[in-house]
C-alpha positions in Angstrom: -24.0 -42.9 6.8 -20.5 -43.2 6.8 -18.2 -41.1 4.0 -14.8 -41.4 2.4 -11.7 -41.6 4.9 -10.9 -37.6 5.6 -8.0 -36.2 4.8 -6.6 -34.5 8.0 -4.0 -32.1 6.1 -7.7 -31.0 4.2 -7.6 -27.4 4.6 -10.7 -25.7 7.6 -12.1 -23.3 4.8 -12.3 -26.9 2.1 -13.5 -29.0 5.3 -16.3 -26.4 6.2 -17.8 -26.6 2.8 -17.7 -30.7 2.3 -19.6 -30.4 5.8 -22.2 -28.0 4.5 -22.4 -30.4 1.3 -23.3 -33.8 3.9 -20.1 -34.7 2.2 -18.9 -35.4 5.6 -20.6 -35.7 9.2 -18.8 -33.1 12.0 -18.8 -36.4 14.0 -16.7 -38.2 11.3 -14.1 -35.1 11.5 -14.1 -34.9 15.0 -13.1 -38.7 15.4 -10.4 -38.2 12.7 -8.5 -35.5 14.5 -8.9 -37.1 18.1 -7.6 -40.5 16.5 -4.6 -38.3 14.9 -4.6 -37.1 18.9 -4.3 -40.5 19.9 -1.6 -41.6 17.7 0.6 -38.6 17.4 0.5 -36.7 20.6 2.5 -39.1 23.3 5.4 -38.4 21.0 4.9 -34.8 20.1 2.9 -33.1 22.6 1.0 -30.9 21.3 -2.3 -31.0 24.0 -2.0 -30.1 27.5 -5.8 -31.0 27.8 -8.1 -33.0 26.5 -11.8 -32.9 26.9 -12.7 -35.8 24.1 -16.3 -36.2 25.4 -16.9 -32.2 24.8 -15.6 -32.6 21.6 -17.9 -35.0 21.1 -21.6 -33.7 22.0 -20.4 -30.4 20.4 -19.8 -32.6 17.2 -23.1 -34.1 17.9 -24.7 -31.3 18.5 -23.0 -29.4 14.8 -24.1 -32.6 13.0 -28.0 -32.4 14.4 -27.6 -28.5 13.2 -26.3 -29.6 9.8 -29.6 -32.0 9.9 -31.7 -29.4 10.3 -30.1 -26.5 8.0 -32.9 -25.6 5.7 -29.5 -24.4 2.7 -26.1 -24.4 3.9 -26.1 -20.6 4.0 -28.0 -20.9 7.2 -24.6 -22.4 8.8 -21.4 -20.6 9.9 -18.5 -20.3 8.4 -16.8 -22.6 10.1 -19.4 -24.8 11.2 -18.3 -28.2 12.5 -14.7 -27.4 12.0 -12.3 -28.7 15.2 -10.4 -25.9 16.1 -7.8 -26.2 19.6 -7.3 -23.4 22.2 -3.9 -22.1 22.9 -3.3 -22.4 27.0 -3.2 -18.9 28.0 -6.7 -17.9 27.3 -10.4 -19.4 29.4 -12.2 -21.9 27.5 -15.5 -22.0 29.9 -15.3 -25.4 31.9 -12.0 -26.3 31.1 -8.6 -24.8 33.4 -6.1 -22.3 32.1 -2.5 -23.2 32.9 -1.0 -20.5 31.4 1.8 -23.1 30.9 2.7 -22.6 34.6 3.1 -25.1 37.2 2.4 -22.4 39.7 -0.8 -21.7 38.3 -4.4 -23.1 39.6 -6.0 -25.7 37.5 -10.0 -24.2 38.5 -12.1 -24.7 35.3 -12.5 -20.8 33.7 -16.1 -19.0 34.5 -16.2 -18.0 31.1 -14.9 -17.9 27.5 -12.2 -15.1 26.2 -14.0 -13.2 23.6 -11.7 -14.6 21.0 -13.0 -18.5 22.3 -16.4 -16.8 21.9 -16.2 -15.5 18.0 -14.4 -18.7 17.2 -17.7 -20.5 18.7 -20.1 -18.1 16.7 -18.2 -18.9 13.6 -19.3 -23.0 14.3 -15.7 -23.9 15.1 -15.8 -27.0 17.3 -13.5 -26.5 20.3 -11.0 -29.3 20.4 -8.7 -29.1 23.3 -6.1 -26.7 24.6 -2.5 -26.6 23.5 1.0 -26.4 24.9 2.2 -23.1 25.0 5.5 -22.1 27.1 4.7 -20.2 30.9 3.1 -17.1 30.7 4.1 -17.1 26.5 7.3 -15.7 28.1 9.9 -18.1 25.3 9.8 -19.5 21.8 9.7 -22.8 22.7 7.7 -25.0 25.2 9.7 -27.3 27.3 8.5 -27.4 30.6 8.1 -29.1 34.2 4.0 -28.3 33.6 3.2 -28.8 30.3 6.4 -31.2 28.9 8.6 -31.0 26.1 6.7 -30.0 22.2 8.6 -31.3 19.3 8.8 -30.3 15.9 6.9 -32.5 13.8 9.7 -32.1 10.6 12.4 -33.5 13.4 11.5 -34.6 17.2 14.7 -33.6 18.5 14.4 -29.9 17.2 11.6 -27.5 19.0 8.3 -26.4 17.2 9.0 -22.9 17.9 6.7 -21.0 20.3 5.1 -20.1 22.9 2.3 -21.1 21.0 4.3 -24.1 20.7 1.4 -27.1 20.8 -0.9 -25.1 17.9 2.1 -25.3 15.4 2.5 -29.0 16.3 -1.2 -29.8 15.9 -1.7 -28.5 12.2 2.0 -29.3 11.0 1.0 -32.9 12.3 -2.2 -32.9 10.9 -3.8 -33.5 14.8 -6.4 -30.3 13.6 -7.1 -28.3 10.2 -5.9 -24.7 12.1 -5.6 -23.6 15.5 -5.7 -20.6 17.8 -2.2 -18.8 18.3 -1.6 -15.6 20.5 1.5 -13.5 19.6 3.4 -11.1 21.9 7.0 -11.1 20.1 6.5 -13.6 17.6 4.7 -16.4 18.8 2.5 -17.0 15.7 5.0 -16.2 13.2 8.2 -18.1 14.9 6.1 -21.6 15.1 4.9 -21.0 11.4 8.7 -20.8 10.1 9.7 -24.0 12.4 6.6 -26.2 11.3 6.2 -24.6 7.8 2.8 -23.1 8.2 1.2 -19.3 7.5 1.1 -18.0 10.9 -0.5 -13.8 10.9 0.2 -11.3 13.7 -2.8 -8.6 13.1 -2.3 -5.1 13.9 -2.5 -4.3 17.0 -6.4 -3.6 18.2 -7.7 -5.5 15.1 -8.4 -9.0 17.5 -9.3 -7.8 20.9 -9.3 -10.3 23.6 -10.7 -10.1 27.6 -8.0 -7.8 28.4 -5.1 -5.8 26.2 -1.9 -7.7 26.3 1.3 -6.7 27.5 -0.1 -3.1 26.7 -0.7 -3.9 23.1 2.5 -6.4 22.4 0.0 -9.2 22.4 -2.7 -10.3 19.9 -4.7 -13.5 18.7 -4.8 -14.7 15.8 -4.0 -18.6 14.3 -1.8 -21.2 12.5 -2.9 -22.8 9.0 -1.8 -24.4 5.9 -3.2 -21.7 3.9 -3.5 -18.4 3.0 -7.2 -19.3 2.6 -7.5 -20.5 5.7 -5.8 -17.4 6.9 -7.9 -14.9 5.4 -11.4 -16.5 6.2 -10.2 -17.2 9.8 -9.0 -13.5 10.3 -12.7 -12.7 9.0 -13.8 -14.3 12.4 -11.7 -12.6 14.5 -11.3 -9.3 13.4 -14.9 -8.1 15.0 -15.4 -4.5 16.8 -15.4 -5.2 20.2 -17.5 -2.5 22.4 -16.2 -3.7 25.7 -12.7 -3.1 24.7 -10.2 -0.3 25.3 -9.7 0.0 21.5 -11.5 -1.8 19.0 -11.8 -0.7 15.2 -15.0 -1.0 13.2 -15.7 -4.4 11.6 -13.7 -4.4 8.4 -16.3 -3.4 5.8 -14.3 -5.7 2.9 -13.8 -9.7 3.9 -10.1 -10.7 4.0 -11.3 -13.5 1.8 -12.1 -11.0 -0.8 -8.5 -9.5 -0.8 -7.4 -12.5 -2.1 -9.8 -12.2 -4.9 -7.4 -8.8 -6.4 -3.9 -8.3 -7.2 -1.3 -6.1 -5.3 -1.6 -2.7 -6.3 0.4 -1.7 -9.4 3.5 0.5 -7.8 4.3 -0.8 -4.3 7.5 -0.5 -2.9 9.0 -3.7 -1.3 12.0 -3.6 0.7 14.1 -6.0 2.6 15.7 -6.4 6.4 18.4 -9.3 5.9 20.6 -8.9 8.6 19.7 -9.2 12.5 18.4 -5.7 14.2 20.9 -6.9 17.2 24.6 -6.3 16.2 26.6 -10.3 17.0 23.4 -11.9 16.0 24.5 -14.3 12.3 21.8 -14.9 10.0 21.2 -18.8 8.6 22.1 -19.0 5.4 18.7 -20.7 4.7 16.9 -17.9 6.2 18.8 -15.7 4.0 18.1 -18.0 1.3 14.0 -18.0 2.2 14.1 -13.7 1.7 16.3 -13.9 -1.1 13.3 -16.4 -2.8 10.3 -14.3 -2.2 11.9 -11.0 -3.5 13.1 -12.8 -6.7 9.1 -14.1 -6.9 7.8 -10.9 -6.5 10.1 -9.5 -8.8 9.1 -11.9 -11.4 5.7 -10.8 -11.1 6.3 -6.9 -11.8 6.4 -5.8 -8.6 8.9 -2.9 -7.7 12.0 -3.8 -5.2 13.3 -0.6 -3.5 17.1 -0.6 -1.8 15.9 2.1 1.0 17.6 0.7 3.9 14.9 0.1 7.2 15.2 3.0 9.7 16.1 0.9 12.7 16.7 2.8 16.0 19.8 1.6 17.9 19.5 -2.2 19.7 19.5 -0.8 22.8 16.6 1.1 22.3 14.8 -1.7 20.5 15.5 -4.4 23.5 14.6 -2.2 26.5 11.7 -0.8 25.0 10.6 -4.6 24.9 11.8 -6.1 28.4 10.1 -2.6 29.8 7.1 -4.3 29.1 7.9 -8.0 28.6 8.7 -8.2 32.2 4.9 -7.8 33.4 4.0 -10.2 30.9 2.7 -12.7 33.4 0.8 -9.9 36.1 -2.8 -11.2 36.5 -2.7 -14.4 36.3 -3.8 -16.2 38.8 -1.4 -18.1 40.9 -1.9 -21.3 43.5 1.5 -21.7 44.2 4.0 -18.7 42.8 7.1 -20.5 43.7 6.6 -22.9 41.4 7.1 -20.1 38.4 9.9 -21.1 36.3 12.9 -19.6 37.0 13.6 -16.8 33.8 10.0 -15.6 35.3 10.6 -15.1 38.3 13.7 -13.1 37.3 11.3 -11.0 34.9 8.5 -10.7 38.0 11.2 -9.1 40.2 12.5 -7.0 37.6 9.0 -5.5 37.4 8.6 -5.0 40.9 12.0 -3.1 41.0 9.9 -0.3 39.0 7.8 2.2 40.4 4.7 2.8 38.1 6.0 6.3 37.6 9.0 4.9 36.1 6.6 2.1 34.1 5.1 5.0 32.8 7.9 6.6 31.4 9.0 3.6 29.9 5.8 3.1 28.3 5.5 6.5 27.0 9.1 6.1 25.5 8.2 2.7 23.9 5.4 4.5 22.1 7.5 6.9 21.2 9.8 4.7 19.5 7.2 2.9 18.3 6.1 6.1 15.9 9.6 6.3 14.9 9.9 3.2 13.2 6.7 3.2 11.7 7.0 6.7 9.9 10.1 5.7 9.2 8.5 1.9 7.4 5.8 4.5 5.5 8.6 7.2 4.2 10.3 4.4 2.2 7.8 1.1 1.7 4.5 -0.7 1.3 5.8 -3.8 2.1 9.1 -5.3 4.4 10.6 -9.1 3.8 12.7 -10.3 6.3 13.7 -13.9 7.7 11.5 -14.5 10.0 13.5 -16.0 12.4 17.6 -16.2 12.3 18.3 -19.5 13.1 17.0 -22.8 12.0 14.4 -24.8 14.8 16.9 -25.2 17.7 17.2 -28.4 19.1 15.3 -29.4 22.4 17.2 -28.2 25.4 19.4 -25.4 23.5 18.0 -23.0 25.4 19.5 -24.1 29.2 23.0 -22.9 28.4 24.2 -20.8 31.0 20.6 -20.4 33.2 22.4 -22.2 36.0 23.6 -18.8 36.8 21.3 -16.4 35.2 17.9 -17.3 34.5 17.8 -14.5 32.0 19.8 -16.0 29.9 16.9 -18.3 28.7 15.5 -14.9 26.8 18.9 -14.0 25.7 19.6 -17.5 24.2 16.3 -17.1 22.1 17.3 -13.9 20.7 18.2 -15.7 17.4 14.4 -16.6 17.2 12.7 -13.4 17.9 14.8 -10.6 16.3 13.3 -10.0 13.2 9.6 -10.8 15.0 9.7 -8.6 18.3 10.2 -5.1 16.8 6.6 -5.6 14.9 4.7 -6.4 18.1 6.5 -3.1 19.0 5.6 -1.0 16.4 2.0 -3.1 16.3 2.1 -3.5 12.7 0.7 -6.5 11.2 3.1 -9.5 9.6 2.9 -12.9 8.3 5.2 -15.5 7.8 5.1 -18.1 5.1 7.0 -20.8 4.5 8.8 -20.6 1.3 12.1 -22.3 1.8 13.0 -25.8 2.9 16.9 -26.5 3.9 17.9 -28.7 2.0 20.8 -29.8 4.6 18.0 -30.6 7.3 14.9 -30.5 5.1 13.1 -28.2 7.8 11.1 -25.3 6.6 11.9 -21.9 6.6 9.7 -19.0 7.1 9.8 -15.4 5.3 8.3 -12.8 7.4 6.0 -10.0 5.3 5.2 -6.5 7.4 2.8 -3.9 6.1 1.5 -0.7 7.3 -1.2 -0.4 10.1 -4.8 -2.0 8.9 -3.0 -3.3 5.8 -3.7 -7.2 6.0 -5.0 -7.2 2.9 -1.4 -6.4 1.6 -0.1 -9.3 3.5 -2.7 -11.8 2.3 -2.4 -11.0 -1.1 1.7 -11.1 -1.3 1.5 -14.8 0.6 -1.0 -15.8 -2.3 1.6 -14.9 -5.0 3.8 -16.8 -2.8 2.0 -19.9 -1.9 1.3 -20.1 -5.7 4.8 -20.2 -7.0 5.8 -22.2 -4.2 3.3 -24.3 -3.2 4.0 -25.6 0.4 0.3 -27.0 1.3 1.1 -30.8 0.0 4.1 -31.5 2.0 4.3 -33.4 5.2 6.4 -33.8 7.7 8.1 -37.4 8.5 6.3 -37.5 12.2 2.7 -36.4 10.5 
């Protein structure tokens, strides 16, 4: 039987329930988004690999189980739903790039845990997407992996390094897709693409290994805070074979969205750039300055308490202590075909001792309970821009890496100010795009932190936000 043309901006949590309905065969949906694949990626590069005929036989397989389904209860959440893989974690079968032309292209052994809960959930795997080498830059333009553009203006990037997902659901090439953020990388492609992009705390979504002792953590990009909450619900599973791992939330994320903010919170705001010489957009300005006025309208209380920063230097070699390492274990065929700006960051790692690592560690986790006493003495909730700048445009980045390689981080400072200090501290955030420029007409994110453990909090400020400003309807010109 065939159905009604699918929407491909149709939101994963409204597209799982039409599939439990027979509304729609997982085949039909699977064609629609590798037709969208066909059509849209050439230009916009979103996919570093495809495996269409897996896609397939997995849609196959999820339309026999819908066949079979004695009440749609007996399905998974998520059954039948294409989801894509972000590049730096194994897919079984398929390589692992890690968005590095040095690295080996040997299909993975076996699934990251993260793959595997998005598998139990009835997600159907649809690819792997561009992501910048090791996850090391905001943006993904590459000798391996290509150039990714912004969907809302080709000549701009997507933001990154989980660079391809952001292109795929701003484009309309999948409903939502997996993201991993280390200093921003879920939250910096959600501002340039205008999606909800969610960093959990840290130890809520545990993958194979910890990341960048605890910087890093999975999560994904949507339209939706919907899509947000019920995809978080996946994720967020205790994980025995993990260093750390909470219990399974006992309350669904889904449900938070169900009740209002508590009466009483304290909301605060970070406006201008934790680095000193760093200028703040006007439109990002202009994206904070929105959602306090909305939350303001609704009752809730604004506080003037100004955010305990420590000083920059502080904050930035706390993070290059451990950013450096970011790409130690991955497997290598060729290491001196690493990008440049890693290789720098590879032999400023090796210049440390591990009793010196150590030390650095131990102070970063010191600084780390700084700020975060600091965030619970004066507020519930912290809106910031999320990035400082506007999408750059492709190729920004290369000023002055002639001579210093570093200077690829340094140029992307604008991007991942307001981001990096959270993967720090490990507290969640979520960034929501509530602004538009009308200059460029790109959208503009607002980053929301909360306390350890308090997604709900985040979930349930995005709603209020998402409903005055409803962002789910628009499209960009190359989608």
């Amino acid at each position: 039987m065939t159905h009604a043309p699918i929407d491909p901006f149709t939101p994963a949590v409204e597209l799982a329930a039409a599939i439990r309905r027979k509304e729609v065969s997982p085949v039909e949906v699977a064609d629609c988004y590798l037709a969208r694949m066909d059509e849209l990626d050439p230009r916009l590069n979103a996919f570093c690999h495809r495996a269409d005929d897996d896609v397939r036989k997995a849609a196959s397989a999820a339309a026999d189980a819908v066949a079979r389904a004695r009440s749609p209860e007996d399905l998974p959440p998520f059954h039948g739903v294409p989801l894509p893989v972000k590049d730096l974690v194994d897919v079984a079968g398929w390589p692992t790039t890690h968005g590095s032309a040095g690295a080996g292209r040997a299909p993975a052994a076996a699934s990251d845990p993260v793959v595997r809960r998005f598998v139990d959930a009835g997600f159907v795997l649809l690819g792997k997407t561009t992501t910048s080498e090791f996850g090391s830059l905001p943006f993904t333009e590459s000798d391996a992996l290509g150039v990714s553009r912004n969907p809302w203006d080709p000549d701009r990037t997507p933001g990154g390094s989980s660079s391809g997902a952001g292109v795929a659901v701003a484009a309309g090439m999948a409903p939502l897709a997996h993201a991993e953020d280390g200093g921003g990388s879920i939250r910096i492609p959600a501002s340039c693409t205008g999606l909800v992009g969610l960093k959990p705390t840290r130890g809520l979504v545990t993958n194979a290994v910890v990341e960048v002792e605890g910087l890093g953590t999975g999560g994904v990009l949507t339209r939706s805070v919907a899509d947000t909450a019920a995809a978080l619900g996946v994720l967020a599973r205790h994980d025995p074979g993990a260093w750390w791992s909470p219990p399974t939330p006992r309350t669904s994320f889904t449900a938070a969205l169900e009740t209002e903010l508590p009466a009483g919170l304290r909301i605060g705001a970070l406006i201008d750039s934790p680095i000193d010489g760093i200028p703040v957009h006007p439109a990002c300005v202009a994206a904070v300055d929105t959602a306090l006025r909305t939350f303001e309208s609704t009752g809730l209380h604004l506080v003037d308490t100004p955010f305990p920063l420590p000083p920059a230097g502080e904050l930035v070699a706390a993070f290059t202590t451990l950013w450096n390492v970011g790409g130690a274990g991955v497997p290598l065929a060729e290491p001196d075909r690493i990008e440049p700006h890693n290789r720098a960051l590879r032999d400023a790692a090796r210049a440390i001792d591990s009793w010196s690592y150590a030390e650095g560690l131990r102070r970063t986790q010191e600084l780390s309970r700084r700020i975060v006493e600091g965030f619970l003495a004066g507020f519930d909730l912290l809106v910031t821009p999320t990035m400082a700048c506007l999408p750059p445009l492709v190729g920004a980045w290369r000023a002055g890496t002639d001579d210093d390689p570093l200077r690829a981080l340094v140029n992307s400072y604008p991007m991942g100010v307001f981001t990096s200090v959270f993967n720090v501290t490990g507290q969640p955030a979520v960034s929501v795009p509530v602004h538009h420029d009308e200059a460029t007409g790109l959208p503009v994110g607002v980053q929301i932190v909360a306390a350890p453990w308090r997604e709900d909090l985040l979930l349930q400020a995005s709603r209020i936000l998402e409903l005055a400003h409803p962002w789910t309807t628009r499209r960009p010109p190359a989608g």
